[in-house]
C-alpha positions in Angstrom: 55.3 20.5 -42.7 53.4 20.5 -46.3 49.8 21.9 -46.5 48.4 22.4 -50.0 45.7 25.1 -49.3 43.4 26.4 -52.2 45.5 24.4 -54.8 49.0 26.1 -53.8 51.4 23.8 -52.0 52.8 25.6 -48.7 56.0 24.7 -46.4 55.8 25.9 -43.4 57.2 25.4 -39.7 54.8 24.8 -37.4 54.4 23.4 -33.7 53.2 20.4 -34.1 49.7 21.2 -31.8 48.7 23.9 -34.7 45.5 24.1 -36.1 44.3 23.7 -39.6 42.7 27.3 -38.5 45.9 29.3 -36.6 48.0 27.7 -39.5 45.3 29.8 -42.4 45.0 32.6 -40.0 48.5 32.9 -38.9 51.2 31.6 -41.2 49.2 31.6 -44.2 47.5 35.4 -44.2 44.2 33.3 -44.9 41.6 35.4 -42.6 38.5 34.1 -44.3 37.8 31.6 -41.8 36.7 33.1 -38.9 37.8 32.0 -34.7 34.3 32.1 -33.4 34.5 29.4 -30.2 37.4 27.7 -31.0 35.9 24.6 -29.8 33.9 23.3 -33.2 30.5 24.5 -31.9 29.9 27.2 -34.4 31.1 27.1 -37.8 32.9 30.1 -38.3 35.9 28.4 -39.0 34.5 25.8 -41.8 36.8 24.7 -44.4 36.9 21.7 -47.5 39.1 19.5 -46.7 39.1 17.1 -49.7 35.8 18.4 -50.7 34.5 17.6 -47.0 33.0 20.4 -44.9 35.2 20.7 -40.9 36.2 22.7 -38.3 39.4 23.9 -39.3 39.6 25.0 -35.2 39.6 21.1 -34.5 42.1 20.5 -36.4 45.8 19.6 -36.3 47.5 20.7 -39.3 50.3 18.2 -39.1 47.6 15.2 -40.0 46.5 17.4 -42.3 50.0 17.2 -44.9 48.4 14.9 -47.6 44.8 16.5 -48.1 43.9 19.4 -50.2 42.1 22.3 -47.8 39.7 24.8 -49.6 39.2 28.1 -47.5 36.7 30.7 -49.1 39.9 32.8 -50.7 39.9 29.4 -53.0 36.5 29.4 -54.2 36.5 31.7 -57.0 32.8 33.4 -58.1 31.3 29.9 -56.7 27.6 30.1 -57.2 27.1 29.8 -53.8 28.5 32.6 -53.3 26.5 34.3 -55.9 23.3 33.0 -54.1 24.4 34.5 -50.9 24.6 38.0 -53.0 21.5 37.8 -54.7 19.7 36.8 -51.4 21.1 38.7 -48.9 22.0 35.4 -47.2 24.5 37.4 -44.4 24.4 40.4 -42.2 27.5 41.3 -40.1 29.2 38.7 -42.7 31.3 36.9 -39.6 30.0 33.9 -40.2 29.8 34.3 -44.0 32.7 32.4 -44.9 32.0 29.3 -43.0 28.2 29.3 -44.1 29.1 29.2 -47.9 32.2 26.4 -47.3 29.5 24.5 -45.3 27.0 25.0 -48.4 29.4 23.7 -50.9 30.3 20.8 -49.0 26.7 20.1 -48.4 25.6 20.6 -51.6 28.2 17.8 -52.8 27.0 15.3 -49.9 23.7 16.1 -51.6 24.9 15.6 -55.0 26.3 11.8 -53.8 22.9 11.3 -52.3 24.0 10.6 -49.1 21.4 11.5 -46.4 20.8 13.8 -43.4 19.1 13.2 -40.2 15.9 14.0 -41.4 16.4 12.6 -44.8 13.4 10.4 -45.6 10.9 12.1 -42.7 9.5 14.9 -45.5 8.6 14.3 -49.5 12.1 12.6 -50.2 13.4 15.7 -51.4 17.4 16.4 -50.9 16.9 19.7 -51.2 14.0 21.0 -49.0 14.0 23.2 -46.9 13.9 21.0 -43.9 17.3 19.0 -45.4 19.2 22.5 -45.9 18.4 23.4 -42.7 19.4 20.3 -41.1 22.4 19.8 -42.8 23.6 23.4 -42.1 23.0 23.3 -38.7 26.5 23.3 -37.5 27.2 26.6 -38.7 25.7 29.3 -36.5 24.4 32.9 -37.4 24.3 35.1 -34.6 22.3 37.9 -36.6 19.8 35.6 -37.8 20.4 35.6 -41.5 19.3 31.9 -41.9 15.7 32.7 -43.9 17.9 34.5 -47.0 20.3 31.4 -46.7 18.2 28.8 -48.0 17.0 30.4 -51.0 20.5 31.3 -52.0 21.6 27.7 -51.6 18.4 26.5 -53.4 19.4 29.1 -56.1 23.2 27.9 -56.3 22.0 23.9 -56.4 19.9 25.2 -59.2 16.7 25.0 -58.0 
């Protein structure tokens, strides 16, 4: 099968009941995504997959053969990434990976204007607090690190 991963088409032979993530993790020698629960319920394993944040763990690859997938090797210096530096937005780092793919994806949902679930309860703003939260709360931080993670997206959105 054909999976173009961080720009750089890839032929590989896979059993057809691979994930997106054992594909990175195991053919590719892609470890930034992360196996945390294996069952979609964390984040750890967060990818772009045509610009759009998912579980890379829920994932066949074979349905998979026509998109582009972005892992964290593939975003170069992103500012994201910067804001998580200059905020101290991880600890262990575990999660790291999947937080700043899910923060790029989000901020582009943002940037289209489409809304959250509590989109339209605050001042209307895409960007408070309340919407990064929300809209990052499929990825998980076991050592807490969620305070320093919304400045650095704030910073990275430039705001």
């Amino acid at each position: 099968m054909r999976l173009t991963v961080n720009e750089v088409e890839h032929e590989l032979d896979l059993d057809p009941r691979t994930t997106v993530l054992d594909a990175l993790r195991e053919h590719l020698d892609l470890t930034g995504a992360k196996k945390g629960c294996d069952h979609g319920q964390c984040g750890a394993c967060t990818v772009l997959l045509d610009g759009r944040r998912v579980n890379s763990c829920l994932l066949l690859a074979v349905a998979c053969q026509d998109a582009r997938i972005t892992t964290i090797e593939g975003l170069d210096d992103h500012p994201v990434q910067r804001g998580f530096l200059d905020h101290d937005g991880f600890q262990c780092g575990y999660c790291t990976p999947g937080q700043i793919c899910s923060a790029v994806g989000m901020l582009d949902e943002v940037a289209q204007g489409r809304p959250s679930a509590v989109t339209g309860t605050g001042d209307g703003d895409l960007l408070s607090d309340a919407e990064i939260r929300e809209r990052m709360s499929g990825n998980l931080c076991r050592c807490g690190a969620y305070p320093n993670m919304v400045p650095a997206i704030r910073q990275a959105a430039g705001r």
